[in-house]
C-alpha positions in Angstrom: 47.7 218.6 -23.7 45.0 218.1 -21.3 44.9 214.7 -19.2 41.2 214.4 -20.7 42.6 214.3 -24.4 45.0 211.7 -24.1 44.3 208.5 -26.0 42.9 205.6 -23.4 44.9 203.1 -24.9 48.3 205.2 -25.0 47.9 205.5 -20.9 47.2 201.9 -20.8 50.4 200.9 -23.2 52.6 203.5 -20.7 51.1 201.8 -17.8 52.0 198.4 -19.0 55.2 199.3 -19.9 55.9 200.3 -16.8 54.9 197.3 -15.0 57.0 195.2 -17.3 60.1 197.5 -16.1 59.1 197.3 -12.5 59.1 193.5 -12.7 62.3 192.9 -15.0 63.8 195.8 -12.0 62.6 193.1 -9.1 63.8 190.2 -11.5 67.3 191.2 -11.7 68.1 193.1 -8.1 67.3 190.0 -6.6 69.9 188.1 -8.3 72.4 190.4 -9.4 74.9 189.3 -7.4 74.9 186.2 -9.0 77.1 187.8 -12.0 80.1 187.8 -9.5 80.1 183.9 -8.8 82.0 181.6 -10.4 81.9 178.4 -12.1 81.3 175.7 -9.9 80.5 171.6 -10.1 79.0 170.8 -13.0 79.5 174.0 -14.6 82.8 173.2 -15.7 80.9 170.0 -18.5 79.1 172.3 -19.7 81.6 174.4 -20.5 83.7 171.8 -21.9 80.8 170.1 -23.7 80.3 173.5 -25.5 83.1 174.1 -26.7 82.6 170.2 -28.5 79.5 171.1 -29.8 79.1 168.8 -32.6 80.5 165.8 -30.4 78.0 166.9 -27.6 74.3 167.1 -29.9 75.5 163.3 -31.4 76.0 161.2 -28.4 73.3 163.3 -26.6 74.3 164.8 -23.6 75.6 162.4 -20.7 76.9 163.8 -17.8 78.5 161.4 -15.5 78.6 161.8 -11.8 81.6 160.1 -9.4 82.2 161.8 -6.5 81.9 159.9 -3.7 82.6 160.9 -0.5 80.1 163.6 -0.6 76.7 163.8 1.1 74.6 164.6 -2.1 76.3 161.7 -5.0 76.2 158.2 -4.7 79.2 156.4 -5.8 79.5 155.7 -9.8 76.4 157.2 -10.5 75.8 158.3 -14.4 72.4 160.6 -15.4 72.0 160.3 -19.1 69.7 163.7 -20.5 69.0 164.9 -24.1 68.9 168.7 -23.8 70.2 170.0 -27.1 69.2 172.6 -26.6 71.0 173.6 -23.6 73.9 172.5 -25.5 73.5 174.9 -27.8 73.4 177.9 -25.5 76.2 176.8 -23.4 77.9 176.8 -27.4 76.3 180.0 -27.5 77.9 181.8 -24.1 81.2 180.0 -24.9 81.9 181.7 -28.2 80.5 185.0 -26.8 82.6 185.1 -23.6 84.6 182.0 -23.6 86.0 180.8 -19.5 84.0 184.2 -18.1 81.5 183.0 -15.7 79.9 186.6 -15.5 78.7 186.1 -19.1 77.1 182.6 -18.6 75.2 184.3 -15.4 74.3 187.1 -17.3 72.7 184.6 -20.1 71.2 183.2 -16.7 69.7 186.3 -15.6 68.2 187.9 -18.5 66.2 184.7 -19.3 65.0 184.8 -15.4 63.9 188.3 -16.4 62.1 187.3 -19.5 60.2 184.4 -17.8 59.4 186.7 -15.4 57.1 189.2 -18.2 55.9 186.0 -19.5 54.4 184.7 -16.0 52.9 188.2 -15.9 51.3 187.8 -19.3 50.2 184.6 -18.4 49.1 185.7 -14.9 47.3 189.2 -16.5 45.3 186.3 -19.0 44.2 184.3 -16.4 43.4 186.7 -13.6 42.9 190.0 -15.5 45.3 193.1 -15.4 44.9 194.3 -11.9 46.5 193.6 -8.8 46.8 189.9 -8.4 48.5 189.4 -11.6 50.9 192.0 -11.0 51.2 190.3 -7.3 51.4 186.8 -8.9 54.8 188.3 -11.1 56.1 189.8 -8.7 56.5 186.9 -6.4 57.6 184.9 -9.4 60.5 187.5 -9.7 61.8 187.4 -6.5 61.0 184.3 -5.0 63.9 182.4 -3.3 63.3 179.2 -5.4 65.0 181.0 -8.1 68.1 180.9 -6.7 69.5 177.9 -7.4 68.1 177.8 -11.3 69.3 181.1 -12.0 72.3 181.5 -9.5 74.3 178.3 -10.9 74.9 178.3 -14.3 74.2 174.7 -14.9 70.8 175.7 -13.4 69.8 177.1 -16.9 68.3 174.0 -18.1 65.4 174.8 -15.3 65.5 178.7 -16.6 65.4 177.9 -20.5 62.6 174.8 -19.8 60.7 177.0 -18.3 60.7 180.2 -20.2 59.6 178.2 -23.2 56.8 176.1 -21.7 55.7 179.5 -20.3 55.5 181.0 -24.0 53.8 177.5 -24.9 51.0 177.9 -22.3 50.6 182.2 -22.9 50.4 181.0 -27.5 47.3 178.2 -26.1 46.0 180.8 -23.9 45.7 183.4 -26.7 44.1 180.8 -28.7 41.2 180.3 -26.7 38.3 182.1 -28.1 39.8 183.0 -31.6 38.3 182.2 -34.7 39.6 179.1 -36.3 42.2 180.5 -38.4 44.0 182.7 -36.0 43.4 179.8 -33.5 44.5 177.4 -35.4 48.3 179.8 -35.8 48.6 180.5 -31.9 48.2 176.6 -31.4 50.8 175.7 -34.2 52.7 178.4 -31.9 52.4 176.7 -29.0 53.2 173.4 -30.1 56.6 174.9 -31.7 58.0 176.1 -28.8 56.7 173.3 -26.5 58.7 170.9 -28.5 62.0 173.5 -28.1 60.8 173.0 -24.2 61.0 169.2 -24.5 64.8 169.8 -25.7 65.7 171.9 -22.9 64.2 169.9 -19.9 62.1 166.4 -19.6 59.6 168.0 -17.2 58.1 170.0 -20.3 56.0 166.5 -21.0 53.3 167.7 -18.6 52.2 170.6 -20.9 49.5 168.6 -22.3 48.0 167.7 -18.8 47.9 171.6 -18.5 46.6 172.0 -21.2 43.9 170.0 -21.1 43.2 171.1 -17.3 42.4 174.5 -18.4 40.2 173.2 -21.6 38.2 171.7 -18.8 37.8 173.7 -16.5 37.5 176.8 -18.6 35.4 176.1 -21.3 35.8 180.0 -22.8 32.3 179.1 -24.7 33.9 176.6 -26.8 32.8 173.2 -27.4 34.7 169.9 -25.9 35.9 168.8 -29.4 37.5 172.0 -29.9 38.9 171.9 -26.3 40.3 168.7 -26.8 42.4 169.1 -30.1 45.3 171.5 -28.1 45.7 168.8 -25.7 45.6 165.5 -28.3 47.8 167.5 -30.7 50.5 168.1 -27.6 50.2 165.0 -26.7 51.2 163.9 -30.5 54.7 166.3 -30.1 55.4 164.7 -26.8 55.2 161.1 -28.5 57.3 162.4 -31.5 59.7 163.8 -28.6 60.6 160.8 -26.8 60.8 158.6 -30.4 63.6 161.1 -31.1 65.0 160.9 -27.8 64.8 157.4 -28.0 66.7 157.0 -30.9 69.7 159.6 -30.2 70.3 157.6 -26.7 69.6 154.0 -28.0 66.4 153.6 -25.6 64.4 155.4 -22.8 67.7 155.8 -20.1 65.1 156.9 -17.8 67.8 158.4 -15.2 68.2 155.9 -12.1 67.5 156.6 -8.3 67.8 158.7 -6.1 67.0 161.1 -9.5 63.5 159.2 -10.2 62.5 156.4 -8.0 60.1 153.1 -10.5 58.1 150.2 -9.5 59.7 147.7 -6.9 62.4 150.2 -5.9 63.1 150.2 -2.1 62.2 153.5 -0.3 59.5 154.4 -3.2 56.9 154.6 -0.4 58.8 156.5 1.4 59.5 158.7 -1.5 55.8 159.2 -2.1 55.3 160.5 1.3 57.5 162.7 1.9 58.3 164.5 -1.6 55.7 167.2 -1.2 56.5 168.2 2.0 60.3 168.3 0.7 59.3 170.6 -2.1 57.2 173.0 0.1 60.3 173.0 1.9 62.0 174.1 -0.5 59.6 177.0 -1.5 59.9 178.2 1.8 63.5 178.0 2.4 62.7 175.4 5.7 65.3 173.2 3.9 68.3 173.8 1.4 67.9 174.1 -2.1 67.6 171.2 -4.4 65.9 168.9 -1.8 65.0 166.0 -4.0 68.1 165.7 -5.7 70.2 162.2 -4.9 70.1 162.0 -1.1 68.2 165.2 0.8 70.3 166.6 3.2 67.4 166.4 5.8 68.6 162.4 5.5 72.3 162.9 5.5 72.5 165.7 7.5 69.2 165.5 10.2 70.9 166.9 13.5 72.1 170.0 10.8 68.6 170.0 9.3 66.8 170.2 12.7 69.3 173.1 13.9 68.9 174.7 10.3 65.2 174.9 10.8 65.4 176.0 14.0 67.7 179.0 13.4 65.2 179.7 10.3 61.9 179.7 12.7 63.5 181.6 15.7 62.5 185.3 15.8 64.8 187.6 15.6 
């Protein structure tokens, strides 16, 4: 068979097909040596918490935190989360390979690897299939920010949060421009797994800003009613979201500081000013991972920090 008589959209299916392989190949190399850690910290709750499942989904899922005398807990401090969801994996990964950490890591890295071909679909809708959205995936695979999420086990609430808010946004984005009907399905879609998003990790609440971000600032030949509904119907699941949450933990339990700082609490200037540059820290690996979480090491630890950065800045 001549290269002329083969069908344009079988080459393009065997091209993207090999992209997705290149990209799940990146995904998992980078971390692979994550299957040989162990459990560590927190791990150990969730594994216990699995293997209580019913117990664990009815009180919610509280994990308390003592152990002072290290640099990143304050004494006595309890975070309160509702994240059935993770529960239920952790249930899931218990009865499939009980105490084996490798299991749990391998759960770990195969939903790293799935996020991964969802940021490329995501990235191929938004910038077209050439090379910056296979760029734009690529980076996503192997970026060292990862390592923490997909590295620890208990990490997977950040992995599982985020695979599903990715699917969320790629259902919207595959609404835009339909015909009511088929619109109207890929938005019921989105909202589904948006709410499974909201059960694996609070920070899936900011869908709807995304949402109506792009509705704005792509208009797709669409009117601004129709751009609007996406956002106010996300908006809706997010209410019905913390209602439930409300009434499984017996009120808001918005989780205390150093985890989120409110409105009169000391430092929350402070806070303000310097979380970006700890987070772009953090994406460049100037600082440890997990920067923001109780007290930053750069505050515990600043002659370490300072000699940290400079070993990381010196040429070698």
């Amino acid at each position: 068979m001549s290269v002329e008589s083969v069908d344009p959209a079988a080459r393009l299916d065997e091209s993207t097909a090999r992209g997705a392989l290149v990209l799940l190949a990146l995904a998992v190399v980078a971390l692979l040596p994550s299957l040989f850690a162990p459990f560590v910290a927190d791990d150990y709750f969730h594994v216990v918490v699995a293997s209580q499942l019913r117990e664990g989904l009815a009180r919610g899922w509280v994990l308390p935190i003592d152990l002072a005398g290290t640099w990143w807990t304050p004494h006595g401090l309890s975070v309160e989360y509702f994240r059935p969801l993770v529960v239920i994996s952790f249930a899931i990964d218990r009865f499939l390979y009980g105490a084996h950490a490798a299991g749990y890591h391998l759960t770990n890295l195969a939903l790293h690897g799935a996020a991964t071909l969802l940021a490329w679909s995501i990235a191929r809708r938004v910038l077209g299939a050439g090379f910056g959205a296979r760029a734009a995936a690529a980076l996503f695979a192997v970026h060292p920010c990862h390592v923490q999420a997909v590295g620890w086990i208990s990490g997977r609430t950040d992995v599982l949060a985020a695979l599903l808010y990715m699917a969320a946004l790629l259902l919207y984005l595959e609404s835009r421009g339909r015909r009511p009907g088929a619109a109207a399905l890929f938005v019921g879609l989105s909202l589904s797994v948006f709410f499974l998003a909201l059960l694996a990790k609070e920070m899936a609440i900011t869908l709807p800003a995304i949402l109506l971000a792009h509705g704005l600032l792509r208009p797709e030949r669409e009117s601004l009613g129709r751009r609007l509904i996406a956002p106010a119907l996300a908006t809706a699941v997010a209410g019905l979201y913390l209602v439930l949450r409300t009434t499984v933990l017996g009120g808001l339990h918005t989780p205390p500081s150093p985890f989120a700082y409110h409105l009169g609490d000391p430092g929350l200037l402070l806070h303000i000013v310097t979380a970006p540059l700890l987070y772009l820290g953090d994406l460049t690996l100037f600082v440890p991972a997990d920067p923001m979480l109780t007290v930053p090491f750069w505050k515990a630890h600043p002659i370490l920090f300072v000699l940290f950065a400079g070993a990381r800045s010196t040429p070698s």
